[in-house]
KOLBATOR-756868 format. One line per 2 residues: number of its first residue (from 0); for each residue z, y, x of N, C-alpha, C. Coordinates in steps of 0.2 Angstrom, whole numbers, plus 2048, in hexadecimal, padded with zeros to 3 digits. Example, Ala and Ser with C-alpha at 12.3 -4.5 7.8 and 13.67 -1.06 7.14 Angstrom:
BEGIN
0> 827 7E4 842 827 7EA 83E 827 7F0 842 | 823 7F5 840 824 7FB 844 827 800 840
This chain:
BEGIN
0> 77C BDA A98 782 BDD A95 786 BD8 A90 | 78D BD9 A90 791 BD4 A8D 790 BD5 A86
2> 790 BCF A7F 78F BD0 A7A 795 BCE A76 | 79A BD8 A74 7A1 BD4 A72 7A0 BD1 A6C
4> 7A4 BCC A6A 7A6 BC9 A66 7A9 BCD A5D | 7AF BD2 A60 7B3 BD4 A5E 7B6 BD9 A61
6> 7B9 BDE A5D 7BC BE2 A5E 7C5 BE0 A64 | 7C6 BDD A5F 7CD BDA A5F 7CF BD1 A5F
8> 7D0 BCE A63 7D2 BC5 A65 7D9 BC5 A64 | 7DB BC4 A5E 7E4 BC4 A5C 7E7 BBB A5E
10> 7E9 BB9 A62 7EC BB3 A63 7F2 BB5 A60 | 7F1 BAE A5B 7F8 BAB A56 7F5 BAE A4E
12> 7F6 BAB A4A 7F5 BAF A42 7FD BAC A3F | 804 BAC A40 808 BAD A3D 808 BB4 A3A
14> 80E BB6 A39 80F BBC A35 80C BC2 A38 | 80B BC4 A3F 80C BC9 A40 804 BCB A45
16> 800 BC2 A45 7FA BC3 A46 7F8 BC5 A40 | 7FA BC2 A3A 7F4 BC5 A32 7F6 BCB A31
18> 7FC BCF A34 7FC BD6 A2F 7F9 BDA A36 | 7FA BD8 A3C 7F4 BDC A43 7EC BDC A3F
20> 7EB BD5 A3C 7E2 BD5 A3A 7E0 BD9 A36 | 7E7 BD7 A30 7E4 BDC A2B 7E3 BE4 A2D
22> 7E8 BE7 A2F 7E9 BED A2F 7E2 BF0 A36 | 7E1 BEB A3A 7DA BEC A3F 7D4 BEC A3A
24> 7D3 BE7 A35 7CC BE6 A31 7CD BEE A2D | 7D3 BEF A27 7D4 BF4 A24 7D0 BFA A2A
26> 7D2 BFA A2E 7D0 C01 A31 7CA C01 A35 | 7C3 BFA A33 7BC BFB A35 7BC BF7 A3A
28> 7C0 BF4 A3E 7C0 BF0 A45 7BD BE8 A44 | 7BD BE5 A47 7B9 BDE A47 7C0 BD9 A4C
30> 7C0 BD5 A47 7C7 BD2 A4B 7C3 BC9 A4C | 7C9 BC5 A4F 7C6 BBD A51 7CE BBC A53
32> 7CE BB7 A4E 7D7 BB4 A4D 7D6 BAC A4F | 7DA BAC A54 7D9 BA5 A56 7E3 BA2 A57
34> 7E4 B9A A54 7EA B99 A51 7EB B92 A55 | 7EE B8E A57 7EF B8A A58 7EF B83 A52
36> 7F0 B87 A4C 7F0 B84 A46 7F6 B7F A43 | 7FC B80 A48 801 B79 A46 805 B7D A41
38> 80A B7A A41 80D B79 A3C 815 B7E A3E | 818 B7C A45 81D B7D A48 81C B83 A4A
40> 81D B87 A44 81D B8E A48 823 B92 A45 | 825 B98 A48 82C B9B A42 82A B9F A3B
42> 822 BA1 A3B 821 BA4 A37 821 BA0 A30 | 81C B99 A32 81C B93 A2E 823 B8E A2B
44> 828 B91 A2E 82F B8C A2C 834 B93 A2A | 832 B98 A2B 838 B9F A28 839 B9F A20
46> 83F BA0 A1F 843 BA3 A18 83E BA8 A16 | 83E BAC A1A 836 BB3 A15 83C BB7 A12
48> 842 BB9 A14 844 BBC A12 845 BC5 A14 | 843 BC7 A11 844 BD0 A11 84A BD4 A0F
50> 84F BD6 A10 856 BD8 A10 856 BDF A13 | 856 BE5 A12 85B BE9 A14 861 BEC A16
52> 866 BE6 A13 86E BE7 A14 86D BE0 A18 | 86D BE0 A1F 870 BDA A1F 877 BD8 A27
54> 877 BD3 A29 87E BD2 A2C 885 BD0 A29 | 88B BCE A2C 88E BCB A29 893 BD2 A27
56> 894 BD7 A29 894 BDF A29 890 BE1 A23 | 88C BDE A20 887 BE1 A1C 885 BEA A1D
58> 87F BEA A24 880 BF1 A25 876 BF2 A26 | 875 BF9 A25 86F BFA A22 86C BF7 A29
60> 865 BF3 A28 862 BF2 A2D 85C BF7 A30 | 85A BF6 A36 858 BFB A3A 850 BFE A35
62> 84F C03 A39 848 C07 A33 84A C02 A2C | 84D C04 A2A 850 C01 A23 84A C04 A1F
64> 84B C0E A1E 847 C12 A1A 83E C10 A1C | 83E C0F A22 838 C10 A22 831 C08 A22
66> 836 C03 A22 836 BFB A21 835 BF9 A19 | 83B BFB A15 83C BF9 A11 838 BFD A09
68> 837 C03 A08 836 C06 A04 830 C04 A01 | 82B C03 A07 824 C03 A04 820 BFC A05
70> 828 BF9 A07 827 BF0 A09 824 BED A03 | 825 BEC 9FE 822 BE7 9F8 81B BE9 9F7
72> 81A BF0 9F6 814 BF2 9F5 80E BEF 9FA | 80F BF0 A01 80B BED A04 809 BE6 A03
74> 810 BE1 A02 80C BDA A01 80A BDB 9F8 | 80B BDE 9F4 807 BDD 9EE 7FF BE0 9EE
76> 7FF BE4 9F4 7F6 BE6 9F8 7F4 BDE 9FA | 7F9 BDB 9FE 7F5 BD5 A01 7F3 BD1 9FB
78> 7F7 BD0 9F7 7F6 BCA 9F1 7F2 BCA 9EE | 7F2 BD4 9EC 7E7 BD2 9EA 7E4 BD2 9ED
80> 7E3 BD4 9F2 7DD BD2 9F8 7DC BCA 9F7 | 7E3 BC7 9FA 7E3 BBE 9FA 7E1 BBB 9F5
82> 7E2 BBE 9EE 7E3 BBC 9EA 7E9 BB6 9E8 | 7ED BB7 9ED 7F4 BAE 9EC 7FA BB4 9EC
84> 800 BB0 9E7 806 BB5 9E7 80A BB1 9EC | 80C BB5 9ED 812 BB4 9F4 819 BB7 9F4
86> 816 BBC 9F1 81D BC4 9F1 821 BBE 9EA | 828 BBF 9F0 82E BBD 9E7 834 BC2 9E8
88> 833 BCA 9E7 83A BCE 9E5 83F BCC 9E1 | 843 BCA 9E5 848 BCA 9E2 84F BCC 9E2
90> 855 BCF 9E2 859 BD2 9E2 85E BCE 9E7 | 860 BD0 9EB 866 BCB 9EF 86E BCC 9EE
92> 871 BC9 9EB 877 BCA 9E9 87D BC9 9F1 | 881 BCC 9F2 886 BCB 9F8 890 BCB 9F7
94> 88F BC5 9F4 896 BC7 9F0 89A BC9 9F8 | 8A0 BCD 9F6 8A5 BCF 9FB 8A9 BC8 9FC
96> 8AB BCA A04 8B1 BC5 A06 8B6 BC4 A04 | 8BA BCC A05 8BF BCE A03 8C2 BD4 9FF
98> 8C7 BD5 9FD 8C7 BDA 9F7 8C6 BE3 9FD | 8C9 BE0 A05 8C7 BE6 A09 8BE BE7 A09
100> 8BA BE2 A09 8B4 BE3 A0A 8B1 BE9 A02 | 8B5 BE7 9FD 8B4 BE9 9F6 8B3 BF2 9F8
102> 8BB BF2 9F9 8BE BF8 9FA 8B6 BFC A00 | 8B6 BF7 A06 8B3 BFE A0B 8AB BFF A06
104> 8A8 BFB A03 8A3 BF9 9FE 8A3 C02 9FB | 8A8 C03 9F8 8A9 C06 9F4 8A7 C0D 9F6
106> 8AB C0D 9FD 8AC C15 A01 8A5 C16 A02 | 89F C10 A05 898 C11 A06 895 C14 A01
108> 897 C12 9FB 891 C13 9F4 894 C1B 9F5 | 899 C1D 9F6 89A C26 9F3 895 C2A 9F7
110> 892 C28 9FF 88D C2D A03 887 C2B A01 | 884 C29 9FB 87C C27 9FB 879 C22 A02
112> 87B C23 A08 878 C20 A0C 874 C17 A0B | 878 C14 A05 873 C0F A04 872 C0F 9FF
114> 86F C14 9FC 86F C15 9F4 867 C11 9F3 | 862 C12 9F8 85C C11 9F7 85A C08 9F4
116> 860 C05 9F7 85F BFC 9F7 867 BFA 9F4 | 86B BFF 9EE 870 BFD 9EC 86C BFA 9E4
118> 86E BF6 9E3 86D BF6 9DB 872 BF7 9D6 | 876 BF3 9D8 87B BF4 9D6 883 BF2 9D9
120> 88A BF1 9D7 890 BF2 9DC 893 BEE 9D5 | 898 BE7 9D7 89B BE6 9D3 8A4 BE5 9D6
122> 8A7 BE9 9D1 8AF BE5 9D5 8B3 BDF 9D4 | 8AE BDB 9CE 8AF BD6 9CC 8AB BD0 9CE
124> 8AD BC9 9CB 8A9 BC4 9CB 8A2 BC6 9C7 | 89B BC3 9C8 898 BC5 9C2 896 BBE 9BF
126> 898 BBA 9C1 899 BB5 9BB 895 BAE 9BE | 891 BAD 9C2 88C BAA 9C5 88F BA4 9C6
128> 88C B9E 9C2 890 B96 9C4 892 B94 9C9 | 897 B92 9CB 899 B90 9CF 897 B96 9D8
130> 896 B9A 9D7 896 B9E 9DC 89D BA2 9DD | 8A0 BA2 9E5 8A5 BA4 9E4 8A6 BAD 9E6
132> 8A7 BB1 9E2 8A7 BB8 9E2 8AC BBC 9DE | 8B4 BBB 9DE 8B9 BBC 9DC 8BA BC5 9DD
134> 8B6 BC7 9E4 8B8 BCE 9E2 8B3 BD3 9E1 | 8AC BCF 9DE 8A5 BD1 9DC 8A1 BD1 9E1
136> 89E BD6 9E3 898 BD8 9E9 894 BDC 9E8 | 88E BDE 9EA 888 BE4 9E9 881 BDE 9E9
138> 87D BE2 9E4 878 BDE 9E2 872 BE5 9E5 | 86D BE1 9EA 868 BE3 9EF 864 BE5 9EA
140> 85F BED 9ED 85A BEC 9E8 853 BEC 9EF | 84E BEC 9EF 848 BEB 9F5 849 BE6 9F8
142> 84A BE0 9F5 84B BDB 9FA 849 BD6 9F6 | 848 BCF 9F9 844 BC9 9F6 841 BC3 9FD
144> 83C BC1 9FA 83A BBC 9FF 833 BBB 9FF | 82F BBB A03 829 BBA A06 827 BB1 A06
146> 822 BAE A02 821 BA6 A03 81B BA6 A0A | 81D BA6 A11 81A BA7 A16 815 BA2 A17
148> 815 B9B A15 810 B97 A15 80A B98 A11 | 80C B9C A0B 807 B9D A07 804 BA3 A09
150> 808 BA7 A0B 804 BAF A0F 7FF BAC A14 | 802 BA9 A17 7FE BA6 A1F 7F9 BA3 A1E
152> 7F8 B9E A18 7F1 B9A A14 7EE BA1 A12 | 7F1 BA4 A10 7EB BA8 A0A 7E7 BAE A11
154> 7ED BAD A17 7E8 BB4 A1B 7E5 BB1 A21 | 7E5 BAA A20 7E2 BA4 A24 7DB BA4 A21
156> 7D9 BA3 A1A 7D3 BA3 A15 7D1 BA9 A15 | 7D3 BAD A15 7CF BB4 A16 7CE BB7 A1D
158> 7D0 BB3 A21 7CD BB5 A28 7C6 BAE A29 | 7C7 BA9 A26 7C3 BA5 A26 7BE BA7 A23
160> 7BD BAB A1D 7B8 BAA A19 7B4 BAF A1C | 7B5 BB4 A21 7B4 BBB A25 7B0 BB8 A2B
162> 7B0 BB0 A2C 7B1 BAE A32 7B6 BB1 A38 | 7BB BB4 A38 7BF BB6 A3D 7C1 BB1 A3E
164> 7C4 BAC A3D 7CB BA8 A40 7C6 B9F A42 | 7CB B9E A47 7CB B97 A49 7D0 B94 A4E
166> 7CE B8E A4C 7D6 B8A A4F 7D4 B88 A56 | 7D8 B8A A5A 7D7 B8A A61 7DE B8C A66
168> 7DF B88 A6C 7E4 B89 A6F 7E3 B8F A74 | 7E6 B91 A76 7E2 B97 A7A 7E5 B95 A81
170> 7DF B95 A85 7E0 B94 A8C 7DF B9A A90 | 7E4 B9D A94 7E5 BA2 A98 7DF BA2 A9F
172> 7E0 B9C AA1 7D8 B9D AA7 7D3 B9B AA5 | 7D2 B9E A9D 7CC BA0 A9B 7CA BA8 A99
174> 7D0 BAB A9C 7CD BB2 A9D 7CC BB3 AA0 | 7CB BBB AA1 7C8 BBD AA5 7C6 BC5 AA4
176> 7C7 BC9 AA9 7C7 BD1 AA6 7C1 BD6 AA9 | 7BE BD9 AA5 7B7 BDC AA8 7B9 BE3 AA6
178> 7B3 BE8 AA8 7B5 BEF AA6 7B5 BF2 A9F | 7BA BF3 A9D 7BD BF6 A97 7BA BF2 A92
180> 7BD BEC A95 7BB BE6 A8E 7BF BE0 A92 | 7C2 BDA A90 7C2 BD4 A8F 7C0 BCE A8D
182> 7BE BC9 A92 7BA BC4 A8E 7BF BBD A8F | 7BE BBA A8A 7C2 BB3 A88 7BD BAE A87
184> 7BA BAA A8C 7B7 BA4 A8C 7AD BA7 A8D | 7A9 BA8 A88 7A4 BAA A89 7A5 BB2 A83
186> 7AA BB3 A80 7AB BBB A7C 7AC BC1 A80 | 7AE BC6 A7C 7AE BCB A7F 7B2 BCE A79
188> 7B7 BD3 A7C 7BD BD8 A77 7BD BDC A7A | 7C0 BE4 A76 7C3 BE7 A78 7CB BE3 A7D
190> 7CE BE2 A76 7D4 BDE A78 7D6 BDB A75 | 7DA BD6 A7A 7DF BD0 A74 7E5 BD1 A74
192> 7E8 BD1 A6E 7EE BCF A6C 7F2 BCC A6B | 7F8 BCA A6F 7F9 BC4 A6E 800 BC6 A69
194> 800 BBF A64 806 BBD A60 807 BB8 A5D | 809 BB6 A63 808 BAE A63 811 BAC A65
196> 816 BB1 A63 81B BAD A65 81E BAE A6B | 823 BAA A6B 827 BA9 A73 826 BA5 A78
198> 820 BA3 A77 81D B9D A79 81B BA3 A82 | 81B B9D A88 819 BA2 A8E 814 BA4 A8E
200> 812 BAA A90 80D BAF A91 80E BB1 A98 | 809 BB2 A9D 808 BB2 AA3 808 BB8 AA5
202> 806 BBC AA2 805 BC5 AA1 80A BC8 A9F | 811 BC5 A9C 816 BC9 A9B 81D BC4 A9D
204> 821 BC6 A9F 828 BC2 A9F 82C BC8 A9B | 82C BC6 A96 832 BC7 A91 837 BC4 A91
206> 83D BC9 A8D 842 BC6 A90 845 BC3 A87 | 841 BBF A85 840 BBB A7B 847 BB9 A7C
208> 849 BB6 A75 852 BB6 A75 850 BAF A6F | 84C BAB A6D 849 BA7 A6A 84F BA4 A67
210> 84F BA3 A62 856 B9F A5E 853 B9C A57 | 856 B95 A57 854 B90 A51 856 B90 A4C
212> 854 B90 A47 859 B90 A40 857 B8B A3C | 85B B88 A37 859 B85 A32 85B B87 A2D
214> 856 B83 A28 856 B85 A20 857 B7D A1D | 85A B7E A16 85B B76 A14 858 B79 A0C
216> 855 B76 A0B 853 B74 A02 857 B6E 9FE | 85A B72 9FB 861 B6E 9F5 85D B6E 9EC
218> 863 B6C 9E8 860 B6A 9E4 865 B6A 9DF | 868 B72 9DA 86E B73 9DA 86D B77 9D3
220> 873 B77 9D0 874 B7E 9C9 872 B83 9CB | 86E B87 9CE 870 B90 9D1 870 B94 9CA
222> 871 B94 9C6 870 B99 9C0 86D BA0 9C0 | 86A B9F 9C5 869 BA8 9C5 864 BA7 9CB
224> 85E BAE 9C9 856 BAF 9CE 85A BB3 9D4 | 861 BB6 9D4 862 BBA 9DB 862 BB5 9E2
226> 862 BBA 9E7 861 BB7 9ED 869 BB7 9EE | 870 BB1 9EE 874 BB3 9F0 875 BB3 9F7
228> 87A BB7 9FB 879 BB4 A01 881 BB9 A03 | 883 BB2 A06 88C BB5 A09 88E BAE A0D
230> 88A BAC A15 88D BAA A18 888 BA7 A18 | 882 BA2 A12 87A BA0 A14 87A BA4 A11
232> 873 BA4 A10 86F BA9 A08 86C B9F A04 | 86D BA2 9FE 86A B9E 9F8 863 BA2 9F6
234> 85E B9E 9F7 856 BA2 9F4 855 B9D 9ED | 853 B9E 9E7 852 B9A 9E3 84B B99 9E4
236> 848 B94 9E3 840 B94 9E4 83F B8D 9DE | 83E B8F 9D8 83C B8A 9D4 842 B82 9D3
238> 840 B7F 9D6 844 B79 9D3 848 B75 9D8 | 847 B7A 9DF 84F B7B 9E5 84F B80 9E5
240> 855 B7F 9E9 857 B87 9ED 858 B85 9F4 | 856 B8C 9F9 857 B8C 9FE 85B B8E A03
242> 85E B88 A07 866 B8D A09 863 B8D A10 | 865 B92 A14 866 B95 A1A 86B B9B A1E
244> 86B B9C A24 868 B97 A29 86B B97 A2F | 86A B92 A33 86F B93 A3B 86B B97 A40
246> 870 B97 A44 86D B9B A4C 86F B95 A52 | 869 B96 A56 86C B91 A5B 868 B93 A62
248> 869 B95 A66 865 B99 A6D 863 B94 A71 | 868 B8D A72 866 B89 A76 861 B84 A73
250> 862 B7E A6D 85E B7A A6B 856 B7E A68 | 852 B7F A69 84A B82 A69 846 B7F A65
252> 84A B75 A62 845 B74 A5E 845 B73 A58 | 83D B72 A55 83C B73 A4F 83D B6D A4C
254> 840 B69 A4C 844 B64 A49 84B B66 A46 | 84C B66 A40 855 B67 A3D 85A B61 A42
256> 85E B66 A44 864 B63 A44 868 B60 A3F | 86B B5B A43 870 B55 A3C 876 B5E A3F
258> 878 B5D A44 87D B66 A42 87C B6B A40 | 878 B6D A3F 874 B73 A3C 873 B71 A33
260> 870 B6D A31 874 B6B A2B 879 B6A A2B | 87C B68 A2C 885 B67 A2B 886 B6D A2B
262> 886 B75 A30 88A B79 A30 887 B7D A29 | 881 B7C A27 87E B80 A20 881 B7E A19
264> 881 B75 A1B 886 B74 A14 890 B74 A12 | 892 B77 A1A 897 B76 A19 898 B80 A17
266> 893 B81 A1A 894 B8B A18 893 B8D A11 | 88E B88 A0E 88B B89 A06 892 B88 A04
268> 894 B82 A04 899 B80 9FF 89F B84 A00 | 8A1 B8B A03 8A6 B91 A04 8A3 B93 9FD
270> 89B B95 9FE 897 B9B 9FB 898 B98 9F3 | 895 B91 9F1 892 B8D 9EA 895 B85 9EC
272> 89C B87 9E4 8A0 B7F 9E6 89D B7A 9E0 | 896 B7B 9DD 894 B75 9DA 891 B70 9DD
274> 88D B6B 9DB 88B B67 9DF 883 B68 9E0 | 880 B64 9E6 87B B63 9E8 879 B61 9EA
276> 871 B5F 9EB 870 B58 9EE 868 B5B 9F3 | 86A B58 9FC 867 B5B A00 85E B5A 9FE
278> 859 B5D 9FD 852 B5B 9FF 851 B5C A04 | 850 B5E A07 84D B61 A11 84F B65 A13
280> 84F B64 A19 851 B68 A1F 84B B69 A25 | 848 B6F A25 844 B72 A2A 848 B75 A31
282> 843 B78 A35 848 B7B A3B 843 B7E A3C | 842 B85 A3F 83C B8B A43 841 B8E A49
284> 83E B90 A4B 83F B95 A52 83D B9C A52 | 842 BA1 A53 83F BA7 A4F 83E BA9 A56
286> 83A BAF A57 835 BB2 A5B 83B BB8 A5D | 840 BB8 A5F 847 BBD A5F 844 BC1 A67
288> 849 BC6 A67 848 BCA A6E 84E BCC A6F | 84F BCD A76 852 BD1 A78 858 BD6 A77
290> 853 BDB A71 858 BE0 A6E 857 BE0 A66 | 852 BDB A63 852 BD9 A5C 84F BDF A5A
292> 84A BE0 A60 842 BE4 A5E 83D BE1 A62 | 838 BE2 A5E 832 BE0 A60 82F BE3 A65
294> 82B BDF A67 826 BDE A6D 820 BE0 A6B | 81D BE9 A6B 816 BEB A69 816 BED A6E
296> 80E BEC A70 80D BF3 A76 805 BEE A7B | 803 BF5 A7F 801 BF0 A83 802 BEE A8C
298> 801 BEB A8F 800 BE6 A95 800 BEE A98 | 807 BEF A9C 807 BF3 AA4 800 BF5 AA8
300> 7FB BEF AAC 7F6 BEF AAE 7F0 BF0 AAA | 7EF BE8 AA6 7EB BE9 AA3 7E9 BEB A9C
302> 7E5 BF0 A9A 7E5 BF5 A94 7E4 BF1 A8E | 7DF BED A90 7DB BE7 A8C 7E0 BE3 A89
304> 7E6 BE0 A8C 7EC BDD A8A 7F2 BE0 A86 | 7F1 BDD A7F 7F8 BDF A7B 7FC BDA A78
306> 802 BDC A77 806 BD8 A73 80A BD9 A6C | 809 BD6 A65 80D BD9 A5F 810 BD4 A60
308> 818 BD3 A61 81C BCD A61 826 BCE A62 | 82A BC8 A60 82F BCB A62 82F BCD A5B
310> 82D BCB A56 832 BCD A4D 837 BC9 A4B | 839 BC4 A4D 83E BC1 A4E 841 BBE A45
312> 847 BBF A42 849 BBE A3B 846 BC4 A38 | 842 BC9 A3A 842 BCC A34 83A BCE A34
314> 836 BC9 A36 82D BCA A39 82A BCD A2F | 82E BCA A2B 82B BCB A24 82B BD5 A24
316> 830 BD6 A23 831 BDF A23 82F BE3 A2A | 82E BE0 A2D 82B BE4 A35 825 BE6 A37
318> 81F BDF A34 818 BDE A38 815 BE2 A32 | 816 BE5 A2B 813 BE9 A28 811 BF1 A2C
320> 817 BF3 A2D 81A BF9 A2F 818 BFC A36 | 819 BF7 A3B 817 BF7 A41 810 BF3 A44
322> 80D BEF A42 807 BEE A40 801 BF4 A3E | 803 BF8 A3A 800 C01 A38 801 C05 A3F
324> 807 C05 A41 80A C0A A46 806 C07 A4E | 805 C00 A4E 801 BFC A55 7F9 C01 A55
326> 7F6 BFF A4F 7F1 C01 A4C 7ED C07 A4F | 7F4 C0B A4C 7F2 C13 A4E 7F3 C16 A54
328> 7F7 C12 A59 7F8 C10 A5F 7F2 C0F A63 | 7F0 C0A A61 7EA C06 A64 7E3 C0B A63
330> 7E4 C10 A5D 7DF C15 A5E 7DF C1B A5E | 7E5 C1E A61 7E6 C22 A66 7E9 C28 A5F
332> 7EC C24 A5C 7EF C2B A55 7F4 C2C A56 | 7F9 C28 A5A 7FF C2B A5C 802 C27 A61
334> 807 C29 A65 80C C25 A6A 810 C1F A67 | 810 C1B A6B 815 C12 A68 81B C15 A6A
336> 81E C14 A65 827 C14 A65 82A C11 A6A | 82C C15 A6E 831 C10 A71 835 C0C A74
338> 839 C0B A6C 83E C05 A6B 83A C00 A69 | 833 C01 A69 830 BFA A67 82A BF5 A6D
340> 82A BFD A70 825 BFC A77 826 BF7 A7B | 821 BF2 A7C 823 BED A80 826 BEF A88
342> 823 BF6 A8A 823 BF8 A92 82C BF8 A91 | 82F BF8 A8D 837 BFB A8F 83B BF3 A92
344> 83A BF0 A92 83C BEA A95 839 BE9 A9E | 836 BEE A9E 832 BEE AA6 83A BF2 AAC
């Protein structure tokens, strides 16, 4: 008789492998996190930002209420678990375009509907150096940014110390499917999960929408710990700041474009007319879909086969949420949503 390994074989430990592990180990299960371990990955090269007003409409983003409310508290569970801070709350400021943007601003804040992530509403400049915001903006509350390197090391060492994780490629004709169990190389699963990105998978044709962006690290006045953002966002992080980001569906690689930095520092200097001086330019590939929801669920045929994937720009606020909801899925506590079901693409 076959001798499982593990409950659960999660291929990939970015973002949305470590909150599947945790939330499987929280609930008694035995998990085996295998990673390729490099560096080019979206979760590895992401801004880490959490926002629920966003677009250039500034409009509430989807499960806003059910995303956002109890978002910070989960990663300040993880940081004492990890022991590493990660979590940086921070207020996102959105100065207005135009005095029309001010005005429709205004008619929003009378129905409560965004009362929950208002902090505050200004009709004036608020004074911030060299930022240009002549007919003021609204100042976010629930939002901030996630240090994703540092999450990813600290739930890499803790799957380590568990023995769960190891770096390894994962080779597809080295499964193979037995009864109501899966086995990968000489192991044995319940099942594996893949979230591993947009990367081909043989077991599913998705229809992934992958788009690269880049971030550049400057070196500038910001006077202020807000996250501004109106055309890039401004992240302060100690002794740069970080400007982002492009979209680009055609070019895939993790190399910065010489255009892609060009089109960030021509968009800043609209946003912040002081001066600055470039430090680096990274590039990632975000994991996007089709309809800018994720891909949970399991394999049409094979039961043993699932997928967490498909969080695209906003993997920080989603893999807490629906990471719980996969969970209680997987152990028969309720039905998968299905706007998030991977079978609706079929």
């Amino acid at each position: 008789m076959s001798q499982r390994k593990a409950d659960y074989l999660i291929v990939g430990q970015g973002i949305a492998g470590s909150w599947l592990a945790f939330e499987l180990i929280e609930r008694g299960l035995s998990v085996q996190v295998i990673d390729k371990g490099i560096s080019e990955t979206s979760s590895k090269r992401a801004a880490g930002i959490y926002n629920p007003i966003t677009g250039r409409k500034m409009v509430k983003t989807w499960r806003a209420e059910d995303l956002f409310l109890d978002l910070e508290d989960h990663y300040l569970e993880k940081e004492s678990l990890l022991g590493t801070k990660f979590l940086h709350p921070k207020s996102i400021y959105r100065p207005f375009r135009t005095i029309e943007d001010q005005n429709d601003w205004e008619g929003r804040m009378a129905d409560g509907f965004f009362e929950p992530f208002l902090k505050d509403f200004y009709k004036n400049s608020i004074g911030l150096k060299d930022i240009q915001d002549p007919y003021g903006g609204i100042l976010l509350d629930k939002c901030g940014y996630l240090d994703l390197p540092s999450f990813l090391d600290a739930s890499k060492l803790f799957l380590q110390n568990k023995g769960m994780y190891e770096v390894k490629v994962f080779d597809f004709e080295k499964l193979s499917f037995e009864e109501q169990a899966i086995r990968y190389e000489d192991d044995v699963f319940e099942k594996i999960i893949f979230c591993d990105g947009f990367q081909s998978n043989p077991f599913w044709e998705l229809p992934f929408r992958p788009v690269r962006g880049e971030i550049i690290d400057i070196k500038c006045d910001l006077n202020t710990d807000f996250i501004v953002n109106q055309g890039v966002f401004m992240i302060p992080k100690g002794d740069r700041v970080a400007v982002g980001s492009t979209y680009d569906h055609n070019n895939l690689s993790f190399e910065p474009q010489e255009s892609g930095i060009k089109s960030l520092q021509e968009r800043l200097k609209k946003l912040y007319t002081g001066d600055f001086d470039l430090l680096e330019a990274r590039a990632g590939v975000r994991p996007a879909t089709h309809d800018r929801k994720p891909y949970i669920g399991l394999h049409q045929k094979y039961k043993t086969l699932g997928i967490f994937n498909g969080f695209g720009t906003k993997g920080v606020s989603l893999t807490p949420y629906f990471a719980k909801h996969f969970v209680d899925f997987l152990l028969g506590n309720c039905e998968l949503e299905e706007e998030v079901n991977v079978q609706r693409t079929i």
